[in-house]
N, C-alpha and C positions, 0 to 999 in steps of 0.2 A: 578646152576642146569638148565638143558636145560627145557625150557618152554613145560608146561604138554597138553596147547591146542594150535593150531593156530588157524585162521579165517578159516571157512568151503571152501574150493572150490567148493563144489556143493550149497552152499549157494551165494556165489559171480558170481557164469555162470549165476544160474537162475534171479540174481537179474539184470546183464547183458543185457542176451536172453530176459527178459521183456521191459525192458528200450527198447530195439532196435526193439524189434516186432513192439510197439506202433508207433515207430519214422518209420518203415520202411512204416509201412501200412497208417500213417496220411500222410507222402509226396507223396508217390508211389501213392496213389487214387486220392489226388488231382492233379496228374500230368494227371494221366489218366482221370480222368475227363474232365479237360481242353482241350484234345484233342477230347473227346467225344462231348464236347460242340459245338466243331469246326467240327467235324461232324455230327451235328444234322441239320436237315433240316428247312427252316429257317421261315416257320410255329411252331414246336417245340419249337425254342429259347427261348421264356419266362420261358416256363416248364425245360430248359435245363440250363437258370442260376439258376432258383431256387432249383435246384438238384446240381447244383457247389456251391451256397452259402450251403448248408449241409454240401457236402462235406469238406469245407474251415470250416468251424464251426467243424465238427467231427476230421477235421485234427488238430485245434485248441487245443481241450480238448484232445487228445491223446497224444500231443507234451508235453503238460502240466501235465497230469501223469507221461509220461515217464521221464520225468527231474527233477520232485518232489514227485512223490511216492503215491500221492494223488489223487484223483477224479479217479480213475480207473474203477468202475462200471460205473460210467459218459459215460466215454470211450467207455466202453462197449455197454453200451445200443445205443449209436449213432453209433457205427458201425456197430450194426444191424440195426436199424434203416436207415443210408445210402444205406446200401447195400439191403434191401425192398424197399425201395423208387425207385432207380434206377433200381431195379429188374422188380418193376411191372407197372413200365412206361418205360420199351423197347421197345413196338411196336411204341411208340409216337416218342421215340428219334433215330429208327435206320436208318441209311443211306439211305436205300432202301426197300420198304413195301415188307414183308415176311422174308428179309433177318435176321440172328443171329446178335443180337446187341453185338458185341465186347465188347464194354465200359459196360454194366452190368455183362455178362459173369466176365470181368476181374477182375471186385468189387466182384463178389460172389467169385471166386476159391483163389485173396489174402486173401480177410476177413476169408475165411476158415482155408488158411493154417497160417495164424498169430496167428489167436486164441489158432492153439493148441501149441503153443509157449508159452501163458498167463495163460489156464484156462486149468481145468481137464475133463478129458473124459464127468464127469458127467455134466457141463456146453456147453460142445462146440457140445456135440453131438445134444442134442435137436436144440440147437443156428442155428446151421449148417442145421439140418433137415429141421425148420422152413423158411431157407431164401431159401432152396432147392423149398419148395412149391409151394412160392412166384415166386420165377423165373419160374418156370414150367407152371404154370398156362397156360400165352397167347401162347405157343410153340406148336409147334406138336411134336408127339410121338415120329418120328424120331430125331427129336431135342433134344428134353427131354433125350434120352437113352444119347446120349453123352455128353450131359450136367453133367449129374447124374454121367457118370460112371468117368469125370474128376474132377468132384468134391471130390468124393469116396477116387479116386485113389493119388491125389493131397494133400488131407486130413490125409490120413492113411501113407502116405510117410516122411510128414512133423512131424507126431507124429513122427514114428522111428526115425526119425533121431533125435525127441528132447530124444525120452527115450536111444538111444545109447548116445547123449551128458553126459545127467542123470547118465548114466554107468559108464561111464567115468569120470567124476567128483569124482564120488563116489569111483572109484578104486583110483584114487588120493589121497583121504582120508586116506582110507586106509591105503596104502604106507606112507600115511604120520605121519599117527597115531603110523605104527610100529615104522616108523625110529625116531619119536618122543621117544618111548619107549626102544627102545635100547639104543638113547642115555641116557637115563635117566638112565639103567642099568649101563650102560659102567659109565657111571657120579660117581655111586654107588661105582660101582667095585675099580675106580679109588681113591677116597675117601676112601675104607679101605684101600685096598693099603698104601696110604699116611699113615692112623691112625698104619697101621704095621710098615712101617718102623721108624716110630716114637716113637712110643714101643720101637723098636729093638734098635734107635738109643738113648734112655733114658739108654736103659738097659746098651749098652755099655757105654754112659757117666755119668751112675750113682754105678752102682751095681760092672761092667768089674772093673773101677776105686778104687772103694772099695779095690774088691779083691787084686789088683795088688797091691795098699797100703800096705794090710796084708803080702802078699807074699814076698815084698821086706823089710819090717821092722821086719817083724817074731816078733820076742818076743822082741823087743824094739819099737813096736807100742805100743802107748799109748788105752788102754784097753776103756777109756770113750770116745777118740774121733771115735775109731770103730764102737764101740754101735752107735755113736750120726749121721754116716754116715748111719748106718744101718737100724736107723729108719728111717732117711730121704728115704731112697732109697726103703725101703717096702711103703711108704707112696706114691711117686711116679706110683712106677711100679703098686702097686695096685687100683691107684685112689681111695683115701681114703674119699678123699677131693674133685673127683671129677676134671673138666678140671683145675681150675683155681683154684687149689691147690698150697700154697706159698712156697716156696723151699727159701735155702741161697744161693747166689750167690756166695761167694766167695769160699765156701767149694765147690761145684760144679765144679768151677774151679781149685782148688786147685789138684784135683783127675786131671784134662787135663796135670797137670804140672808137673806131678808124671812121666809123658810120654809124655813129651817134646821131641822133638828130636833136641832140642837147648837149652842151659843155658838159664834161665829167671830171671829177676830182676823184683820181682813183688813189687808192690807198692800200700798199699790198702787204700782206705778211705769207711766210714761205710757207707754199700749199704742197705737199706732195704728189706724184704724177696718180692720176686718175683715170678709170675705166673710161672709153671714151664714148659709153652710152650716156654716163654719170657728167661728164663734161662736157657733152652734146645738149642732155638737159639744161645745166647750170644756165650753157649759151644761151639755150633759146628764151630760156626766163630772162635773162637779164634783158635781153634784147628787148623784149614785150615788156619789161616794167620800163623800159629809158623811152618808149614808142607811147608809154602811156603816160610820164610825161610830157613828152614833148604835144600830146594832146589835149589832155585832161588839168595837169599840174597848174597853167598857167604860169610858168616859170624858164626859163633857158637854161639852168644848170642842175645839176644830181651828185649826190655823195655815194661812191662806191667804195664798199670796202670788204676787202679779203681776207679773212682770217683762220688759223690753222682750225681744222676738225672735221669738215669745211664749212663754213657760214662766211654767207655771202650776203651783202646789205645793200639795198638802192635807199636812198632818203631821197627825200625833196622836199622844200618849205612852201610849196603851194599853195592851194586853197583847198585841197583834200577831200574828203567825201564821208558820205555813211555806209560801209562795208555793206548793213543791213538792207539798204533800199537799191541794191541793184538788182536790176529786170532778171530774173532767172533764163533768160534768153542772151543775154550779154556774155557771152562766156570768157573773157579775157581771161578774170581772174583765173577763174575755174580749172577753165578747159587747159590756158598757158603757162598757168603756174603751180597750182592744187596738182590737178591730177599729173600731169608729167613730172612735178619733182618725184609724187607720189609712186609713180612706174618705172623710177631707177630707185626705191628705198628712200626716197629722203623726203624731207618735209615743207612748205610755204605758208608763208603766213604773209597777212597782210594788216598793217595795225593802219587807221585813217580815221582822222574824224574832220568836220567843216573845218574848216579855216585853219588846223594844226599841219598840213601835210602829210605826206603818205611816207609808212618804210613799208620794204619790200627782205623779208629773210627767207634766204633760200639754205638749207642745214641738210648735208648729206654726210654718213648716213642718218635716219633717224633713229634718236636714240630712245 
């Protein structure tokens, strides 16, 4: 049966888009840093490596959740913390007195827009507010308004675009859930199916057989072995006993032989009673090797024989064939003897070559 859950997709993006916020935001800052450093004026410098050793430290423990799942508040708080530090020593580190310090700017609008990659509205919005302040402070008004409104704009952009990822994941889901559950249907459906035609096919190898016993022997059927088919074949059809209800095998077969469509030489040794999936199989092989036969062998008679374990033998002296050169469309073999011995445990073989004739071994269980 088709598996009832998979692995979430929108569980796997998010746990993804985390891994990669952290890893984007701890390299990207400390790159940027490093050239901020190099643009600091060379009074600044002292103040400018020790805002890159944070930097290189916060890039540290962010690389390190992102690849192990753990210290992630860590994380967090050093990226705020970076991005205050460097916020409100701009005027110390920027290129030119008055001018907008690039390298802070750049720390605050990534740190803004990674975060909302990580955390929920109700973290990243104070987070964010807070480092807004900070930067704002040494600016003028002019400055400030476009700070603010790229911070804003850069923020709210980077959420949508993680809540349409979100979206989409989840329509994923979805789709995935139904097409989970159709197959499961279709699984279903497929499976009565099977249990009907298997019905259908007991009924013909049990009950069809009976009758046509009676119908051809009329009043020189013997009166106990009908009753003895009859209760057998109520016992079946109505699952008295349930799946793995014991049947006789030979009587089972005896009724295939009744409608031969070749003389049989059958040859019994004592079979123990059997499941009567296991002898619903045997049936329908034999049946399909005496049909192929009476088509294929060029011959009117077959050697059947029944032996304890259970191995079960059709021969015929035929004209026989090459196992290898049949059409993979042909499914006789296959489909009527291979695979349904194989779906009650047991095993078919089919030994043939030109001109030597065909056996046919049917061996449950396989050993």
């Amino acid at each position: 049966m088709p598996s009832v859950r998979a692995a979430s997709v929108e569980a796997e993006s998010l746990a993804v888009v985390g891994r990669f916020a952290g890893l984007a935001r701890g390299a990207g800052l400390l790159v940027i840093s490093v050239f901020g450093v190099l643009a600091t004026p060379a009074g600044a410098l002292p103040l400018a490596f020790g805002l890159l050793a944070l930097a290189l430290l916060a890039a540290a423990v962010e690389v390190y959740a992102s690849r192990t799942g753990r210290g992630r508040r860590a994380a967090f708080v050093l990226a705020l913390v970076r991005a205050a530090a460097i916020g409100a020593t701009q005027v110390a580190t920027a290129p030119e007195p008055g001018e907008l310090n690039q390298w802070a700017l750049n720390v605050l609008t990534i740190t803004a827009i990674t975060l909302q990659w990580e955390w929920p509205p109700r973290v990243t919005v104070p987070a964010v507010a807070c480092l807004l302040v900070v930067q704002l402070l040494p600016l003028t008004p002019e400055d400030g308004v476009g700070v603010v409104l790229r911070v804003l704009i850069e923020s709210v952009l980077a959420r949508l675009a993680f809540l349409l990822l979100l979206r989409s994941t989840r329509q994923v889901d979805r789709l995935r859930e139904r097409r989970i559950r159709l197959e499961r249907e279709e699984f279903l459906a497929v499976e009565r199916r099977r249990q009907e035609r298997e019905y259908l096919a007991v009924l013909h190898d049990t009950a069809s057989a009976t009758f046509l016993m009676v119908a051809q022997r009329g009043e020189t059927a013997d009166p106990a072995k009908v009753a003895e088919y009859a209760r057998r074949d109520l016992r079946i059809l109505t699952g008295e006993t349930g799946h793995d209800s014991m049947v006789e095998l030979e009587s089972s077969l005896r009724g295939v032989l009744e409608q031969s469509p070749v003389r049989v030489d059958a040859r019994w040794s004592p079979v123990p009673l059997l499941p009567a999936s296991v002898a619903l199989a045997l049936v329908r092989a034999v049946r399909e090797a005496l049909v192929n036969v009476e088509r294929h062998a060029g011959v009117t008679e077959a050697v059947l024989t029944v032996e304890d374990g259970v191995r079960v033998t059709v021969r015929d002296t035929g004209r026989g064939f090459d196992p290898a050169e049949v059409q993979p469309h042909r499914r006789g073999i296959r489909g009527s003897l291979v695979e349904r011995m194989a779906a009650v445990g047991g095993r078919a073989t089919v030994t043939s070559a030109p001109g030597a004739g065909t056996t046919v071994e049917l061996v449950w269980p396989d050993d």
